[in-house]
C-alpha positions as a printed Julia matrix, in Angstrom:
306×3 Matrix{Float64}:
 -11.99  -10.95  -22.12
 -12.24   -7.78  -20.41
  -8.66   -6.48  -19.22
  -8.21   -3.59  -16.73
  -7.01   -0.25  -18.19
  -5.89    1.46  -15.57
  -4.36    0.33  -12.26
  -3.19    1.68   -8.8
   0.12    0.05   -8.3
   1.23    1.71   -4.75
   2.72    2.35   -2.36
   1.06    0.27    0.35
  -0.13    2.35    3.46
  -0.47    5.99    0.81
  -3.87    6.4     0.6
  -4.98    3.67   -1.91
  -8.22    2.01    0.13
 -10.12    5.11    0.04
  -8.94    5.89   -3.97
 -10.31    2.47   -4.53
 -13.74    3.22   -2.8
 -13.91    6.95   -4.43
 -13.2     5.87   -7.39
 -15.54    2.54   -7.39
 -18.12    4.52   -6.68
 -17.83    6.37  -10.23
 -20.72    5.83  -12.97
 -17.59    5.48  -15.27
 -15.73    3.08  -13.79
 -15.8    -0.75  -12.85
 -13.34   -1.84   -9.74
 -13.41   -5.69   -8.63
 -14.31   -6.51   -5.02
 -10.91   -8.01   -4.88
  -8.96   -4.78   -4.85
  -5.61   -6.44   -4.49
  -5.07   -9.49   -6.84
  -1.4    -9.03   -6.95
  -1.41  -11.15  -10.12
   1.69   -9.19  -11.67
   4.63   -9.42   -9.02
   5.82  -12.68   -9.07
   9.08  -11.74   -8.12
   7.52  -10.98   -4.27
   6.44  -14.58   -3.54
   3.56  -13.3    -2.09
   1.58  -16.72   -0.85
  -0.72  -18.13   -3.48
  -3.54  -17.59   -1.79
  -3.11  -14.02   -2.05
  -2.6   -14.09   -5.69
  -5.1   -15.06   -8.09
  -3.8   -17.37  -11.25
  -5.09  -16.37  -14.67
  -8.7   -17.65  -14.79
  -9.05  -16.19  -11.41
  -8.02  -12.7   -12.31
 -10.02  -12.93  -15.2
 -13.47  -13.04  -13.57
 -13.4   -10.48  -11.26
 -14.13   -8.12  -14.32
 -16.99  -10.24  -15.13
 -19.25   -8.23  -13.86
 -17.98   -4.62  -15.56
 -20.46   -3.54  -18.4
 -20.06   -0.47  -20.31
 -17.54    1.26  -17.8
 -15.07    3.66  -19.77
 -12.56    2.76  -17.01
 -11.98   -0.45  -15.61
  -8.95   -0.43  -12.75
  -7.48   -2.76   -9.93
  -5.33   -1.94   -7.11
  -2.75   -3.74   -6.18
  -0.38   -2.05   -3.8
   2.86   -3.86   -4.23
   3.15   -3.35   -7.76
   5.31   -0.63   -7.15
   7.85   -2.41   -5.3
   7.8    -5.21   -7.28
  11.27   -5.34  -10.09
   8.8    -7.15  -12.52
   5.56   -5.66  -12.34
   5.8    -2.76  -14.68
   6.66   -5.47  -17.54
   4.15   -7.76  -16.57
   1.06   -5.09  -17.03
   2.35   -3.08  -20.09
   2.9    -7.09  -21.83
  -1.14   -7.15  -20.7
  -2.51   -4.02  -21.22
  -0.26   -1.94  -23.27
  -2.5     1.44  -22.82
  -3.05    0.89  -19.44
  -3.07    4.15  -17.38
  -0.87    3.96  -13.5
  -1.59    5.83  -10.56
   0.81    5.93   -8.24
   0.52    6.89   -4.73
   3.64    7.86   -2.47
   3.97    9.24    1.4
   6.8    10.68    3.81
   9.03    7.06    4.26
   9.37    6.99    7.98
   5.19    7.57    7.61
   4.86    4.81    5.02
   6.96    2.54    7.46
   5.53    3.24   10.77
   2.12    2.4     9.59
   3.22   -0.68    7.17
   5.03   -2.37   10.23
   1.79   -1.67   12.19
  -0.64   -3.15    9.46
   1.49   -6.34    8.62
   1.63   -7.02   12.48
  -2.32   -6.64   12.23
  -2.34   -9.2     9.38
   0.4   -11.91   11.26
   3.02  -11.19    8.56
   5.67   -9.6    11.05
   5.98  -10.63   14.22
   8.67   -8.08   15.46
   7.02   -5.5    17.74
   9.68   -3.04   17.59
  10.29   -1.52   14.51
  13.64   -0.57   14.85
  14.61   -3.94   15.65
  12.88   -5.2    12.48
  14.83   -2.57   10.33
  17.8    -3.91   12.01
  16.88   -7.46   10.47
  17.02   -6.31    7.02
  20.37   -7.6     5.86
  19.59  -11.07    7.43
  16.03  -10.61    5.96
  17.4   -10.12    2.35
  19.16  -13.82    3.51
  16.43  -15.51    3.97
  16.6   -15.48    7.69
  14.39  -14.39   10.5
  11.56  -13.97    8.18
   8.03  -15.27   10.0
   6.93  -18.75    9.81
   4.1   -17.97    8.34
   4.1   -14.76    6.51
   2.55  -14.24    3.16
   4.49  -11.89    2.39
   8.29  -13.05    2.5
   9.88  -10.64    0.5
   7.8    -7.38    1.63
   9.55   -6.75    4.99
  12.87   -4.81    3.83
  11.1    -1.75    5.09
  13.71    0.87    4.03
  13.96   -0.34    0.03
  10.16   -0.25    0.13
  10.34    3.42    0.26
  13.23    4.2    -2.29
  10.66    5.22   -4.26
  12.68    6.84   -7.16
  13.52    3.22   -9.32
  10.43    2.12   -8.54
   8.85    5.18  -10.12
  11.34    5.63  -13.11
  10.21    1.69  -14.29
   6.5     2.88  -15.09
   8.03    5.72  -16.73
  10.21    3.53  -18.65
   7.58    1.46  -19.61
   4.31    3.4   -19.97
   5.94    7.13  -20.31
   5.41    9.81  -17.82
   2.04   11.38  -19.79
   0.34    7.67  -19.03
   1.91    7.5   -15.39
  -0.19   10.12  -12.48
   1.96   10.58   -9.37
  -0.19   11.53   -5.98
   1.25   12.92   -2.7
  -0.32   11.67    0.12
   0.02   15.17    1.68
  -2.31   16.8    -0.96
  -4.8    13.75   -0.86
  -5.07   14.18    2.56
  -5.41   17.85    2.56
  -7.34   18.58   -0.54
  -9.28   14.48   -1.39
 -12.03   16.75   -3.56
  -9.97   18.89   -5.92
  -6.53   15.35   -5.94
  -9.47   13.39   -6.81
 -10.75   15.25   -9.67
  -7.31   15.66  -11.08
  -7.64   12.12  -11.38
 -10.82   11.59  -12.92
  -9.74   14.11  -15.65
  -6.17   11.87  -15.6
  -8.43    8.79  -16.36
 -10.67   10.98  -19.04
 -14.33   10.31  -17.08
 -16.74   13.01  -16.05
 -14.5    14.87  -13.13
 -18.54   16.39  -11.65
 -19.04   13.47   -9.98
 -18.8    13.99   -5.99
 -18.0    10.52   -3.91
 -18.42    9.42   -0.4
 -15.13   10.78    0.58
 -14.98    8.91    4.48
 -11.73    8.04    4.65
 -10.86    4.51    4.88
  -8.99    2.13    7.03
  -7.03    4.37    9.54
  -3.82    3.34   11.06
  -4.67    2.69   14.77
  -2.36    1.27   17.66
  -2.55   -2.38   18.7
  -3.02   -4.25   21.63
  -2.41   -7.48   23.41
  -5.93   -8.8    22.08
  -5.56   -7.98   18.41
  -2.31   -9.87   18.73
  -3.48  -13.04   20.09
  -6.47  -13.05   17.23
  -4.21  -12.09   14.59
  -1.95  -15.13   15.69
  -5.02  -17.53   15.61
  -6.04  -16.08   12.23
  -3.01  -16.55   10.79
  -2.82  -20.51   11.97
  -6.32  -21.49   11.73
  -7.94  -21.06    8.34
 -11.13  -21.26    9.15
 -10.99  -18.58   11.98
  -9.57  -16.25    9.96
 -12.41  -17.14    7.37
 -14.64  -16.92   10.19
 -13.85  -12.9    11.01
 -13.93  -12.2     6.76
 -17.48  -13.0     6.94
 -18.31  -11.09    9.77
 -20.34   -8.03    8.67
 -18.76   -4.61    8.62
 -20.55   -3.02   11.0
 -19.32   -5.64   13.66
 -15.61   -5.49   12.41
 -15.86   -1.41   12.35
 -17.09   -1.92   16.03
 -14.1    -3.9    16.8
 -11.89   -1.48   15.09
 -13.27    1.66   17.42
 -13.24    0.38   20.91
 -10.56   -2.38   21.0
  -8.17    0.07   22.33
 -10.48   -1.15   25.54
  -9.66   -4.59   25.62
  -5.9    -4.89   25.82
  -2.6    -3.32   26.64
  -1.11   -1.67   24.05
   1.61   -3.49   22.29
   2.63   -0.98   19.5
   1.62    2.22   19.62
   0.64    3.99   16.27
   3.25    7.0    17.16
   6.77    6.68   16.18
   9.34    7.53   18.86
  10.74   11.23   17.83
  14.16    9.68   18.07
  14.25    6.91   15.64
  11.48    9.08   13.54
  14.39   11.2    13.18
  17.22    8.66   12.74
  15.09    7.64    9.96
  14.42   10.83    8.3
  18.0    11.49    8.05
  18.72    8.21    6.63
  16.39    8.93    3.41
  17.01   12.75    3.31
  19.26   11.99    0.16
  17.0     9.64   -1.82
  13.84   12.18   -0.83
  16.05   15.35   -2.49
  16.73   12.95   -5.75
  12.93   11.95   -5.6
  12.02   15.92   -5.47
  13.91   16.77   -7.72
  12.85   14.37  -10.42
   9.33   14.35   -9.52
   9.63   18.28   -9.32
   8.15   18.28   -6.75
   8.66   20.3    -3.26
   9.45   16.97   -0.48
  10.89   19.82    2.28
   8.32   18.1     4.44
   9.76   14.69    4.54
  13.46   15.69    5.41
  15.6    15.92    8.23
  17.08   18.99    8.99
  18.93   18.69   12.36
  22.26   16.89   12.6
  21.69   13.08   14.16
  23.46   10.38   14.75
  23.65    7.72   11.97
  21.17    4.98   12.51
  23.11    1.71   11.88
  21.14   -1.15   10.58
């Protein structure tokens, strides 16, 4: 059986498409075409058919030959309380890469994207932050969301626990801890620190287009995200569609619709939010060692209650 040895557990929305596609595209390394198998979080619920079973997960490494590396990524691994066990009771020497962004960042765009896939269906985001406690319940989750235990937006992002489980598992010399920031800034020189991470020829130069942009959304990606999401074979239907005709789609829907969320966070509840994670983001810093100055709010603002 050929087992994965390295994996991208997270977060969601930090950068991990385009790692995937740099880093499938290295002599050295075999990545599935399923990128997220989310075999190892049972603990999220996630609907089965977004999780492979055993047999499944098995042969989408079929096809990996003499690949030094062999790596998945699977972006709610990180959030997930069982995870870290889960992989380290499968592939002891495993290497993790984890992936982290500002919060109210990480939020803004995972509230857009799981709109876009018909697994939130409150516009507003600070209305769906406001659900949280009645979330955690059970109640007001979407009908038919895959993903019933991935809307508590602001424990997504307390990143710190999360972080210190790989540790405690895997030990912080087998765990490699990426800004977003410096990915975005400097992909060439972040992504050769992690080819020398995962021990493979660090001379190799990738594509490096980034993928999968956050963009607003509009009144028509709505109503086709709500027939995907009811109708199977729609939704199987656009999957097959070639890329080039989604990647159209993508570029000049912004033409075919009001808007209906705008990419943009309001300043004000950008803020709010900022201030709200200012403590966790100093702890985070300061463990990680790591200068977060960026992600913290330094003006006095009203409490956001939620």
């Amino acid at each position: 059986m050929t087992k994965p040895n390295f994996f991208i557990v997270g977060a969601p929305k930090c950068g991990t498409t385009s790692l995937y596609y740099y880093l499938n595209q290295h002599p050295d390394i075999f990545m599935p075409d399923n990128k997220e198998p989310q075999r190892f979080c049972p603990d999220l619920e996630i609907a089965s058919d977004w999780v492979l079973d055993q047999k499944d997960y098995t042969r989408i490494f079929e096809k990996a030959r003499q690949e030094k590396r062999i790596g998945e990524a699977s972006t709610w691994y990180l959030y997930s309380n069982e995870s870290a066990r889960l992989i380290k009771e499968f592939s002891p020497d495993a290497k993790i890469i984890i992936m982290l962004r500002n919060p109210v960042d990480l939020i803004n765009s995972l509230h857009l994207e799981l709109i876009n896939q018909g697994n939130e269906d409150i516009l507003d985001l600070k209305q769906a932050i406001k659900l949280e406690p009645q979330r955690k319940l059970g109640q007001c989750v979407p009908t038919n969301t895959r993903l019933p235990n991935c809307l508590i937006y602001t424990e997504i992002v307390n990143f710190k626990p999360q972080i210190e489980r790989y540790f405690q598992y895997f030990g912080r010399d087998a765990v490699k801890v990426i800004i977003f920031d410096d990915f975005k800034s400097n992909v060439l020189e972040v992504y050769q620190e992690i080819l020398d991470f995962l021990d493979v020829d660090r001379n190799f130069k990738p594509d490096l287009k980034p993928q999968r942009t956050t963009r607003s959304l509009n009144s028509v990606d709505l109503y086709l995200k709500k027939i995907a999401s009811q109708n199977k074979l729609f939704s199987r239907f656009v999957e097959k569609l070639p890329v080039e005709v989604r990647d159209f789609y993508r570029k000049f829907s912004v033409f075919l619709g009001s808007r209906v969320r705008d990419k943009n966070l309001d300043e004000d509840l950008s803020a709010l939010l900022k201030a709200k994670f200012n403590s966790q983001n100093e702890e985070l810093s300061e463990f990680l060692n790591r200068d977060l100055t960026s992600w913290l709010e330094h003006q006095k603002v009203k409490e956001m209650k939620v």
